[in-house]
N, C-alpha and C positions, 0 to 999 in steps of 0.2 A: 427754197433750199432748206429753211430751218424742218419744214415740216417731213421732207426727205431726211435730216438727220436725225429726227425723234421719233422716226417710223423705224428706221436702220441705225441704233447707236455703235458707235467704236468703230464706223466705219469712214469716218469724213473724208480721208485721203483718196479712197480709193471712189470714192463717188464723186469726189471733184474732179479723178483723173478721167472716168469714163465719161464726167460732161465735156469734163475739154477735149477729146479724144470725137467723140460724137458730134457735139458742137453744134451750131443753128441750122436750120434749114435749108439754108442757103447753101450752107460750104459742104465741100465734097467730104465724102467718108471716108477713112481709110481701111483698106481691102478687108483687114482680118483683124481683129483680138483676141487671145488666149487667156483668160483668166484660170489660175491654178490657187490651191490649196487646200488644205484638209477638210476633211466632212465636219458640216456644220461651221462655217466663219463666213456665214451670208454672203455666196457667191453670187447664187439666185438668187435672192431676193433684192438686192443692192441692183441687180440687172434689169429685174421686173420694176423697180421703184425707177428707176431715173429713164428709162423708159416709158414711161406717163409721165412723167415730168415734162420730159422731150416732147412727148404726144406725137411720134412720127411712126409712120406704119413697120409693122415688125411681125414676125413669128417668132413664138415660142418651139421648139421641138424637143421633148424628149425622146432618144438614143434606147431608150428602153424601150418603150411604145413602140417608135419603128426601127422595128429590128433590121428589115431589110431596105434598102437603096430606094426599091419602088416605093413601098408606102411611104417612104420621107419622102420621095419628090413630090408624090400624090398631095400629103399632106401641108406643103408649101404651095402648091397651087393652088388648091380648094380655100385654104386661109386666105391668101391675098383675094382671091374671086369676093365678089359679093353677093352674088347669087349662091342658089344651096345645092345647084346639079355638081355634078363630082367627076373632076378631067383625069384622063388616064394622063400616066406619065413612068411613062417603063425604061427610061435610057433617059442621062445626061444632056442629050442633043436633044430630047421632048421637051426637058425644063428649062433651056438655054431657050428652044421656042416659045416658049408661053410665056415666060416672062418676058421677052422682046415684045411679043403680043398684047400683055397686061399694062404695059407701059409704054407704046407708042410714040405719046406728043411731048408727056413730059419725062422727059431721058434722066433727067438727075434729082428724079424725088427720089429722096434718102428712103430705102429700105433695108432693114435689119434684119437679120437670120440669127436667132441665139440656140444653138446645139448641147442642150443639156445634160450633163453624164457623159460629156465628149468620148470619154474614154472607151464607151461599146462602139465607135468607129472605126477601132482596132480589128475587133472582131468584122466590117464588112469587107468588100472588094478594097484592097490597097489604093486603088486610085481615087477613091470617092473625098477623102480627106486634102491629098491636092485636089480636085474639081475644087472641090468647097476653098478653099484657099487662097484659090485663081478665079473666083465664079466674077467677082468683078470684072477681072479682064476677059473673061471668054463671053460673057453680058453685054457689056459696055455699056452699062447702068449701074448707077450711085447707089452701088449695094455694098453692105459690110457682113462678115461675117464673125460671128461670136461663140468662139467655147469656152466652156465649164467645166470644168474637168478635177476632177481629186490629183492626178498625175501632172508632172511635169511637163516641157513640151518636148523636153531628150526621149521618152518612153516610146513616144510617137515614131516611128520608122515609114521610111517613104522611099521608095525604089527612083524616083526622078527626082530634079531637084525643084525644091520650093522655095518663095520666098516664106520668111521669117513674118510671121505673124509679131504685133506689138504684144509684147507682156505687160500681165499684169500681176501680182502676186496678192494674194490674202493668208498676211501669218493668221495663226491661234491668236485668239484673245490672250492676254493675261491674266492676273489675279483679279487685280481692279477694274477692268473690263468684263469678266463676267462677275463679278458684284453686281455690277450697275446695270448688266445685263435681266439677270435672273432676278433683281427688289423690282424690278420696273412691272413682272408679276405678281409681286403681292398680292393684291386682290384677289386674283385665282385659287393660289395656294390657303388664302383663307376660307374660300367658299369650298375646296374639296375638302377642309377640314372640319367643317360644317356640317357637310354631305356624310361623315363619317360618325359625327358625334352633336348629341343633344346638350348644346352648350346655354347656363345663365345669362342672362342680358348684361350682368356685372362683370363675370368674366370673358364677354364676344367681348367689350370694350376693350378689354389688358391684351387681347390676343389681335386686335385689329391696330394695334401703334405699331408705328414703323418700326420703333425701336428693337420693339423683339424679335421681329424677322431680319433686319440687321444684325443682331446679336447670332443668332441662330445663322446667320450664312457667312459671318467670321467664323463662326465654330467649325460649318462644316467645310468648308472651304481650306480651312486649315487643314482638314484628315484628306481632302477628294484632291485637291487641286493637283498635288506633285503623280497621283499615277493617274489621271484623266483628266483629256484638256476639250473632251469633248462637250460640245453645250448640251445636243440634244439627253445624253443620258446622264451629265450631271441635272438638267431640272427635272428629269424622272425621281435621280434618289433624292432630290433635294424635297421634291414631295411626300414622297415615300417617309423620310425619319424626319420632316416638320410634323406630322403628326405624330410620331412618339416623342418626339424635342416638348409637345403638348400637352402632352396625356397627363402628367402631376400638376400642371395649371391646372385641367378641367376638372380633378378630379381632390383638388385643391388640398396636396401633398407641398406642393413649391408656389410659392411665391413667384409674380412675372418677374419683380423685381432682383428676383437673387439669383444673379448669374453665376454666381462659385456655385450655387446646388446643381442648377440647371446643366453646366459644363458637368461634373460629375454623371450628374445622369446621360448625358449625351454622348459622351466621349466613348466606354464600351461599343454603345450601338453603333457610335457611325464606324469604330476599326472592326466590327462585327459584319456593317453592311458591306465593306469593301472584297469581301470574299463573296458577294452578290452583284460585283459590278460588271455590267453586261449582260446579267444571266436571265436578269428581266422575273424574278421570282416573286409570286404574290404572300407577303405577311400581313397577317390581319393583328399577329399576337406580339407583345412587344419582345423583344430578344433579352430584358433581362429588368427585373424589378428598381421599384421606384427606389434610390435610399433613402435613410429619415424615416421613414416609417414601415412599420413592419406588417404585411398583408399574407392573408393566411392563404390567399389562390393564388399567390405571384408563382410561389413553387410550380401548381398546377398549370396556370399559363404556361411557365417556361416547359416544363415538361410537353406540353402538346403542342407548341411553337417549335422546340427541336425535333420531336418527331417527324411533327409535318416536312421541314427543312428537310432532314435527314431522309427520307422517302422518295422526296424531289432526286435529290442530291444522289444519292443509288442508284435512280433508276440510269442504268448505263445509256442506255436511248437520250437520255437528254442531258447527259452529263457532256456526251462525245457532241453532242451537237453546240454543247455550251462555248466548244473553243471555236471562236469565229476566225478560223484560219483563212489567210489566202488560198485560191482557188490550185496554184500550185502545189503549194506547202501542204496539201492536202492528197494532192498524188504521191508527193513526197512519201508522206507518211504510209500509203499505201504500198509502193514499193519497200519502202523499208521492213515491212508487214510482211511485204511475199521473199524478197531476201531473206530474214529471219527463220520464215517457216519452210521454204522448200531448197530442198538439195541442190546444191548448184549443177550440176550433171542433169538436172533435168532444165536448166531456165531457156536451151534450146529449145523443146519441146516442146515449152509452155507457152516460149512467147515470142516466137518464131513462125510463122504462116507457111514458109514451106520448111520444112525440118524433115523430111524424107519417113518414112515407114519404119516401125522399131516392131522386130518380131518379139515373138514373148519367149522367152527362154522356160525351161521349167523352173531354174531357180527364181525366176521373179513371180512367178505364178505363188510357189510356197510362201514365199517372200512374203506376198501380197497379202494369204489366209492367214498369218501371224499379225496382220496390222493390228487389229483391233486393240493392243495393247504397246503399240507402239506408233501412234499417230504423232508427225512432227508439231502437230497443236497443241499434242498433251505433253511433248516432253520438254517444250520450253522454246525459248528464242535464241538463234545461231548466229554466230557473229558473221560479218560481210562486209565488203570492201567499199571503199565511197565509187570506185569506180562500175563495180555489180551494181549498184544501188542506180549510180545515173542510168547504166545501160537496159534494166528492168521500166525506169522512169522514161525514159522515151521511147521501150518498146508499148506501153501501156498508155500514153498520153497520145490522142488521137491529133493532136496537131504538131507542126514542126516550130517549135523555140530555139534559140542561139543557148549556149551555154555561159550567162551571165554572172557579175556577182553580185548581184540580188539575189538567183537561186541560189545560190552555193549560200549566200547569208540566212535562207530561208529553212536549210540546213542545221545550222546554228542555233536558227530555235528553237526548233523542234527537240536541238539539245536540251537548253535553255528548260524548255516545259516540261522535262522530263518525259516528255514519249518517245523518246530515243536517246539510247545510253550510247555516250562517247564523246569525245574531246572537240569542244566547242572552234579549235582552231582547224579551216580546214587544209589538209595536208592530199595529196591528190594522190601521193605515192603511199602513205603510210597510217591514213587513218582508217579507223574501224571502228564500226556502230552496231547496235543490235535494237531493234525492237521492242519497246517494255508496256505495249497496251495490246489487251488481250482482242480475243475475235469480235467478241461482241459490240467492243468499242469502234474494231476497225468498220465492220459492217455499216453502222451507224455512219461512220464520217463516207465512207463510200456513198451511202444510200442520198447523198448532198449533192453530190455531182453524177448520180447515176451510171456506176460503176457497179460491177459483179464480182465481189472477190474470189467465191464459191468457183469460179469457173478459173480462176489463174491458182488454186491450192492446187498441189501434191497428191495432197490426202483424200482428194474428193474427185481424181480422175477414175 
């Protein structure tokens, strides 16, 4: 057990519940587990650990991988087989056979199913998630099911009814949780500091004590922690500025020992990296000179470290891709995009399938040779109603959604990030929004979800 909890820290509760949950060999399974919580708080790995522990026969599946119904069942057969030939298994009633088949004499050897990324389940046939849910009872073999899921189990909709899978929850670490998380790399974070820079054998010593990467993950932990509670892309940046947090040791400006200069130095950089958080941007140059001593290419670095930055940071292609929107909140934005730019008298036209034959009058024909100086693109963004706004949003999102308030909060953000202007409170009868990111930006977040804007404009029929 202890070697389970030094492989997986800050997790002991929830490993002790999935052993008892699990249990010996002996004892029956029970039907389902739901594990939920945020990306990154060792959902899989906590699974994949005490599962060798247990040592009982199991599939892994990720929901990404198989996309469709058949190759998940494909791929649960061929795993349990121990030969390498490969069973078809096209229908619920194939897998409920082969598995009655794989397991014959002994009926209650404990088998696991863990469903990783639960959440693309949504996206199959509704019933595949009850199958899975019930597979024990339609079995009648000592099988359990296990998801993984970022979502909740309310997200999940089911047309029949189901039994309640046991939950299980994984909060966020805390502060002192990923401390203890992220020092447990040490090692790493020195050797890519290494990998970057031709270090003294006197000064590898001062930079290889714990002390200073403790000091250095107070420091930044103090600026990252309250707006990211993510691990993964906190030990990116934590990589990232331990090597500027180092650069005046190496280059022997600061003392290891003097943490009032070091904090100085560090403190710009890391409120400087936080407008990099997410964006995944490569700096090789430090963002702003050492204090204490005066260097006559620090100006010049900075100068060609902002550049650089600044270049990134314009290009609109990657600027629009930078905001990792929800997959909705991203049509959102789109429709808010074609409300703004086209004429409400045409949204029949536009996004209507049968909308009947419109002849051309001569006035719209003149109409039409005058555009060139009056394109709704060039003359600005037009205000629109929250309810235009939905009825564009489901004419253009190719699947059917309820109208939740999650969307309607996803709304809000969109205030929020300022790529839509208007009153964050939503009012169904009275509010109104407008559009404030231009084409190139929208094009870009389109080009995500593989969406055409060019073909729903005005301007461009």
């Amino acid at each position: 057990m202890q070697d389970i909890f030094n492989k997986v820290p800050c997790r002991e509760s929830q490993i002790n519940g999935l052993i008892d949950l699990l249990g010996d060999s002996d004892e029956p399974l029970p039907p389902s587990i739901f594990l939920s919580g945020s990306l990154a708080t060792g959902k899989s790995l906590c699974v994949n650990k005490v599962l060798q522990y247990l040592n009982c026969k199991h599939v892994i599946i990720d929901c990404i991988e198989c996309y469709t119904s058949k190759i998940m069942f494909e791929e649960i057969i061929n795993e349990l087989q121990e030969t390498d030939s490969d069973t078809k298994c096209d229908s619920l009633s194939d897998l409920i056979n082969n598995l009655n088949n794989l397991f014959p004499k002994i009926k209650y050897e404990p088998v696991i199913f863990v469903f990783d990324r639960a959440e693309r389940l949504r996206n199959m046939d509704h019933s595949i998630m009850c199958s899975f849910l019930r597979l024990r009872e339609l079995c009648k073999l000592n099988i359990c099911t296990i998801f993984v899921t970022q979502l909740i189990f309310d997200n999940f909709y089911f047309k029949m009814g189901v039994r309640d899978p046991i939950k299980l929850y994984f909060p966020n670490y805390n502060k002192e949780e990923l401390f203890k998380i992220i020092f447990l790399h040490h090692k790493s974070f020195v050797r890519h500091l290494k990998s970057n820079y031709e270090i003294d054998s006197g000064i590898e010593e001062e930079l290889e004590k714990p002390e200073l990467f403790a000091n250095f993950l107070n420091a930044f932990l103090s600026v990252f922690y309250r707006p990211c509670r993510d691990l993964i892309e906190l030990q990116h940046m934590a990589r990232v500025n331990f090597v500027k947090y180092c650069e005046p040791i190496i280059k022997n400006e600061i003392s290891a020992s003097d943490l009032s200069k070091l904090w100085r130095h560090i403190a710009p950089i890391l409120k400087a990296s936080l407008e990099l958080l997410y964006l995944r941007i490569s700096t090789q140059k430090p963002a702003l000179p050492s204090p204490g001593k005066e260097n006559n290419s620090a100006d010049l670095n900075n100068y060609q470290f902002e550049n650089t930055l600044k270049e990134e940071l314009m290009s609109t292609k990657t600027f629009a891709q930078s905001f990792e929107l929800p997959y909705y909140a991203k049509y959102l934005l789109i429709a808010a995009y074609l409300a703004s730019y086209n004429p409400p008298k045409e949204d029949k036209r536009l996004f209507m399938k049968n909308h009947g034959k419109q002849r051309k009058r001569l006035q719209q024909v003149r109409a039409k040779a005058k555009i060139t100086e009056k394109l709704n693109t060039q003359l600005g963004p037009k205000v629109f109603t929250l309810d235009r706004l939905l009825a564009i949003f489901y004419a253009i999102l190719e699947e059917k959604i309820g109208l939740t308030s999650n969307l309607l909060a996803q709304i809000a953000t969109l205030v929020e990030l300022k790529l839509i202007a208007g009153n964050k409170e939503i009012d169904l009868d009275s509010s109104k929004y407008k559009c404030i990111v231009g084409y190139d930006f929208i094009s870009a977040v389109a080009q995500t979800v593989g969406f055409n804007v060019r073909k729903y404009l005005y301007d461009f029929i």
